[in-house]
KOLFIKOL-989145 format. One record per residue (C-alpha): residue in three letters; x, y, z. Coordinates in pm, whole numbers, padded with zeros to 5 digits, always signed. Example, Ala and Ser with C-alpha at 12.3 -4.5 7.8 and 13.67 -1.06 7.14 Angstrom:
BEGIN
ala+01230-00450+00780;ser+01367-00106+00714;
This chain:
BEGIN
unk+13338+11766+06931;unk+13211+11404+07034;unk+13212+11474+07384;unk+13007+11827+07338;unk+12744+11627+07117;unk+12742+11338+07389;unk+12681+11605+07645;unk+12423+11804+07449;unk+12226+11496+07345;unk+12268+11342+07750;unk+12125+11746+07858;unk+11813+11693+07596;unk+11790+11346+07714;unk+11759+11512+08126;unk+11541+11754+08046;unk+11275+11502+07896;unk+11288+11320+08158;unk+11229+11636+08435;unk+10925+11728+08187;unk+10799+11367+08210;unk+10819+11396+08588;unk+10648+11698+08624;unk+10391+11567+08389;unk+10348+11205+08594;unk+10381+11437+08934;unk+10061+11636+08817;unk+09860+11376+08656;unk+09903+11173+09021;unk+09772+11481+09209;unk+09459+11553+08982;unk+09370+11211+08839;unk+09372+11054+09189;unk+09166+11098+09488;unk+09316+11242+09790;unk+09230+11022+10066;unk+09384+11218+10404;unk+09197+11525+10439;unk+09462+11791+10458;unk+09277+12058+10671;unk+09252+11808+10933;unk+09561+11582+10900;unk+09773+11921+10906;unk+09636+11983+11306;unk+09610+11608+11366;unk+09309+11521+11376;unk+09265+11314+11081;unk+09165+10922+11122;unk+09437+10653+11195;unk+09663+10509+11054;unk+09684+10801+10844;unk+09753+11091+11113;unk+10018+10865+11247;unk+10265+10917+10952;unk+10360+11245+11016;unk+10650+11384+10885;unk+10463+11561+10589;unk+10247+11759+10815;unk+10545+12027+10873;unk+10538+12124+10472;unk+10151+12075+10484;unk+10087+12327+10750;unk+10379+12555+10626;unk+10194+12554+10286;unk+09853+12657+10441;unk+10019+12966+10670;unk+10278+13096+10404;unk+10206+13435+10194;unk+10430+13382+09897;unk+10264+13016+09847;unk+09967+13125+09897;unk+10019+13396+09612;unk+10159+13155+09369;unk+09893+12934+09438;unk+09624+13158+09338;unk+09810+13287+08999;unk+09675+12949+08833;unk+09362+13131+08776;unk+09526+13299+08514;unk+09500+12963+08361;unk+09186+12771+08353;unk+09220+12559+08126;unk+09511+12373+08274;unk+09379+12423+08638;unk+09005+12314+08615;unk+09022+12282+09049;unk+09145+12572+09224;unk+09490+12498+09303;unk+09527+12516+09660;unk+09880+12577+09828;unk+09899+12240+09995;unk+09892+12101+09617;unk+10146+12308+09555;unk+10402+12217+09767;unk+10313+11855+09742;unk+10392+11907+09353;unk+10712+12015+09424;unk+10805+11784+09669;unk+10675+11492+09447;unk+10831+11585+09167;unk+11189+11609+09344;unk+11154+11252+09541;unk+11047+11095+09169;unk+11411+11252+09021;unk+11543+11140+09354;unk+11423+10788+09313;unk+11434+10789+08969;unk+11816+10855+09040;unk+11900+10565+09229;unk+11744+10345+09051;unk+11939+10451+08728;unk+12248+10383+08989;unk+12190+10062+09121;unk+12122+09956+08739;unk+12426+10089+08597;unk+12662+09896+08875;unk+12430+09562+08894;unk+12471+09549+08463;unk+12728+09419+08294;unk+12681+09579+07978;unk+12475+09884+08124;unk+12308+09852+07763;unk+11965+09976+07844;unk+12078+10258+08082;unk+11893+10520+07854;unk+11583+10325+07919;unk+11612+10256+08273;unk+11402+10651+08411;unk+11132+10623+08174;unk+11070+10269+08241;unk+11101+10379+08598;unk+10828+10633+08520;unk+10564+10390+08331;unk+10591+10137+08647;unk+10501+10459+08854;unk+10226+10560+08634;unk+10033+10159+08675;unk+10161+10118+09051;unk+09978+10449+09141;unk+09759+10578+08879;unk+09616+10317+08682;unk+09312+10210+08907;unk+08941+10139+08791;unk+08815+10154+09196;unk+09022+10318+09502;unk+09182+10551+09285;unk+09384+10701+09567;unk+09662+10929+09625;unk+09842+10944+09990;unk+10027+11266+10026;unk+10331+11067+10196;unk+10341+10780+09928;unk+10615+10958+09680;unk+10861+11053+09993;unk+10818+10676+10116;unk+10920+10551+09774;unk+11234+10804+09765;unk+11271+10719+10070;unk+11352+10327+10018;unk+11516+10438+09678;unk+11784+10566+09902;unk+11807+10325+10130;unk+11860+10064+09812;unk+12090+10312+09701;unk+12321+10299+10056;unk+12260+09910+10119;unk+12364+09835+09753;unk+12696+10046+09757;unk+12797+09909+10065;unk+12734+10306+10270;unk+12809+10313+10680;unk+12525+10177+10879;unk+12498+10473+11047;unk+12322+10662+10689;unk+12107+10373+10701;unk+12033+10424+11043;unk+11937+10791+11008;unk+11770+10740+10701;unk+11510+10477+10866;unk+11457+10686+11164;unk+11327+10997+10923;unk+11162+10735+10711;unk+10964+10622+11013;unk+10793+10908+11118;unk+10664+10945+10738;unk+10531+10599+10716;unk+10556+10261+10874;unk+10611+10038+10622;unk+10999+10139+10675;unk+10991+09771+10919;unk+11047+09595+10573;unk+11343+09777+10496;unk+11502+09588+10815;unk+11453+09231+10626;unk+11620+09372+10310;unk+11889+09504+10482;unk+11941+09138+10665;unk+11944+08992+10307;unk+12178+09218+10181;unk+12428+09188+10486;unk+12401+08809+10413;unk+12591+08851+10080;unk+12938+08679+10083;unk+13183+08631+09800;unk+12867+08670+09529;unk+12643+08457+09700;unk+12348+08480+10007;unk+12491+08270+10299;unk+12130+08263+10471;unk+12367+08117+10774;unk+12496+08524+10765;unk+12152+08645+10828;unk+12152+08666+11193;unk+12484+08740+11232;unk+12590+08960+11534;unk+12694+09228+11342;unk+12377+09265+11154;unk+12111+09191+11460;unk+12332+09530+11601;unk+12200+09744+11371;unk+11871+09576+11329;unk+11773+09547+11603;unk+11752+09915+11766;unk+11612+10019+11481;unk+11312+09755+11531;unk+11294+09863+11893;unk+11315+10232+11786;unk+11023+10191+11524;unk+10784+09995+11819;unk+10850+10292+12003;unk+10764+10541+11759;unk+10440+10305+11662;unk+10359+10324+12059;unk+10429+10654+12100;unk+10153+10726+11783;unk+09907+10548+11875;unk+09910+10744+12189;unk+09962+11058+12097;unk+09642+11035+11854;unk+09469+10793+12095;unk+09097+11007+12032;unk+09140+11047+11693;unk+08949+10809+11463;unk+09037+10492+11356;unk+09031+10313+11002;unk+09343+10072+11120;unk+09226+09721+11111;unk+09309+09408+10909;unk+09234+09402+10558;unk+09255+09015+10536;unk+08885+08965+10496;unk+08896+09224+10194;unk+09209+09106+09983;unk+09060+08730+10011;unk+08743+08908+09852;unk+08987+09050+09592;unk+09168+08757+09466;unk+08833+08598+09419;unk+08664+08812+09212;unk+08837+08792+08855;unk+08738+09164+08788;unk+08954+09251+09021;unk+09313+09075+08864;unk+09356+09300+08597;unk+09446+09569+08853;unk+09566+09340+09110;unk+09851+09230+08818;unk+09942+09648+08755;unk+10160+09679+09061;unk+10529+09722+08933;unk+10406+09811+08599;unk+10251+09441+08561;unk+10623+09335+08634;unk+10612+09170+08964;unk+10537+08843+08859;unk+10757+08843+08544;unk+11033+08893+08798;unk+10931+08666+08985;unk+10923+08390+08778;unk+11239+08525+08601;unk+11488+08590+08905;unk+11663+08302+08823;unk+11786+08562+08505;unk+11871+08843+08707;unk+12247+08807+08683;unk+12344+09018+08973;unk+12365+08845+09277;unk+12270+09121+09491;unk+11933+09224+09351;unk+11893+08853+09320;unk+11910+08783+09668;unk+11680+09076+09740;unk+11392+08922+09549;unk+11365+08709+09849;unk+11180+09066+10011;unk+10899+09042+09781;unk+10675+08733+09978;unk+10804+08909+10313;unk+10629+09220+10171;unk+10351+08992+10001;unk+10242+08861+10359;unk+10268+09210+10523;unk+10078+09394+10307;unk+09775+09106+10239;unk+09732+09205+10636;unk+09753+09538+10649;unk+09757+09690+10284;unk+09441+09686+10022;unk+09615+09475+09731;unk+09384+09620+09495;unk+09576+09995+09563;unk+09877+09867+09390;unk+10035+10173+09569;unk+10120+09960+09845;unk+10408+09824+09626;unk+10546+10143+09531;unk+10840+10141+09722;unk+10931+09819+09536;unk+10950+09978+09198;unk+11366+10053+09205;unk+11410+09668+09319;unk+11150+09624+09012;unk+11293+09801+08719;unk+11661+09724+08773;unk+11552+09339+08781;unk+11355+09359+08519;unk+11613+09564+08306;unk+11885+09343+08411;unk+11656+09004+08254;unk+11559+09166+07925;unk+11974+09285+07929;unk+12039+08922+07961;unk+11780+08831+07747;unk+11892+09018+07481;unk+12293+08915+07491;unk+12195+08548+07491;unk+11957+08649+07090;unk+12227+08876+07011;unk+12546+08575+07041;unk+12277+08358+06910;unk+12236+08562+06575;unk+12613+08636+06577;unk+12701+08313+06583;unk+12517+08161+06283;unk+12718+08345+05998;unk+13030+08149+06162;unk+12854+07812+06210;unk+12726+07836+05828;unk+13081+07903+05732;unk+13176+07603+05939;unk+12918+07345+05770;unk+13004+07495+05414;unk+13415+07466+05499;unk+13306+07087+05611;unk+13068+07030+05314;unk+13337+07157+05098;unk+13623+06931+05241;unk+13362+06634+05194;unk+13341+06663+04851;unk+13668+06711+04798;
């Protein structure tokens, strides 16, 4: 009877969470801005950079030729009160495939916390928190309130590749993974970093002398030749196409200057990052510890070529994010809890010793 009440209350508990996603997977697709224009990224002829991610064109331009979608897509008319834009079937199918890489990610985060905890005490917590640090990474925005139709795949995308690196998975799903996860966005080059850090692991500990080991640079460093190819190969194949790719140094100085700005500079990772930053030194587990190290690789990369003030550029950090944060507060928590279970016993103690002083 325990176990059917465990397993009813766990199946109430999933299917809150799916409504949540569907609910955070709609508000991102009509509260935002879509910034690649679909009816000419799905031919390629949108501007660079963003024509150069590509994988999502094939469900993009399936969307736009099939019947059936096409059909569901129009049957939101029978609702206008929920569909205020006509819903086209692009939107559609990016719904869909949002909503399934936020259960995907959402998934492996929940994994990576439940075997980096000791306790696994906040494990209930650990999707919905997952959620909220979505919502401020990539809704939250006062200006640049945009949405990039291959953001949610890229951050399911290095959700599983956490995932394999953590539990210790063959290279060679790594491997694959990357070279799929290239062709939807570039920022796949900082997974090669994390994946040096996490090799470096020995016995509990980062041996930074295990960094450039042989064994590591082997895997590494195809892929890195494999994704300058695919960046070459790109750039040429959309060599006419407009261009908006150029350094955003200039701007993101401009940013961190301007104190109206910090506010939503501070939202990405759910207004986490820096708490976890100046925390790591809590985050018990060794491994997620020495990943931390990633976050002034990505830092430097993205205050080149990313707009800090679209906190969606540190999306794909939010598994890394929550799981750290979750494992602090765990900590956190133990150290109050032994605290306030300890001072019954030391108030017995003094009242045994004030007792055998009077005698």
């Amino acid at each position: 009877m325990r176990a059917g009440n465990w397993i009813n209350r766990r199946g109430v508990l999933v299917a809150i969470y799916f409504l949540a996603t569907i609910q955070f997977a709609w508000c991102y697709l009509r509260l935002t801005l879509h910034y690649v224009r679909l009816e000419t990224y799905e031919y390629g002829n949108e501007r660079m950079p963003f024509q150069g991610r590509m994988l999502m064109m094939v469900p993009m331009r399936w969307a736009s030729q099939s019947s059936l979608v096409s059909w569901l897509a129009s049957s939101s008319k029978l609702t206008p009160f929920w569909f205020q834009k006509p819903l086209t079937p692009e939107a559609l199918v990016e719904a869909v495939i949002d909503v399934g890489c936020l259960l995907l990610a959402g998934w492996a985060t929940v994994k990576i916390y439940k075997a980096s905890s000791s306790r696994q005490l906040l494990t209930p917590f650990i999707y919905p928190l997952f959620l909220v640090v979505c919502v401020a990474t990539y809704i939250m925005h006062v200006v640049q309130n945009f949405s990039f139709l291959y953001d949610l795949p890229s951050l399911a995308f290095f959700s599983v590749a956490m995932y394999l690196m953590y539990f210790q998975k063959h290279w060679a799903w790594f491997a694959a993974l990357f070279c799929v996860a290239t062709v939807n966005r570039e920022t796949t080059l900082l997974l090669l970093p994390l994946y040096m850090l996490n090799e470096a692991m020995q016995n509990g500990r980062l041996v930074w002398s295990r960094v450039l080991r042989w064994r590591t640079l082997a895997v590494v460093m195809p892929l890195g030749v494999l994704w300058a190819a695919w960046q070459i190969y790109v750039q040429r194949l959309f060599i006419y196409n407009p261009s908006e790719f150029y350094p955003r140094f200039d701007w993101n100085v401009k940013s961190l200057l301007l104190p109206l700005a910090w506010p939503q500079l501070l939202s990405a990772g759910g207004y986490l990052l820096l708490f976890v930053a100046a925390m790591h030194h809590r985050v018990a587990d060794p491994r997620l510890r020495a990943w931390l190290w990633l976050l002034p690789v990505w830092l430097l990369f993205m205050f080149s070529y990313g707009i800090l003030i679209e906190t969606r550029i540190y999306g794909e950090l939010i598994p890394l994010i929550v799981c750290a944060t979750a494992i602090i507060c765990e900590e956190m928590l133990l150290v109050r809890m032994g605290v306030l279970l300890r001072r019954p016993v030391l108030a017995e103690v003094d009242r045994a010793a004030e007792m055998r002083k009077a005698a």
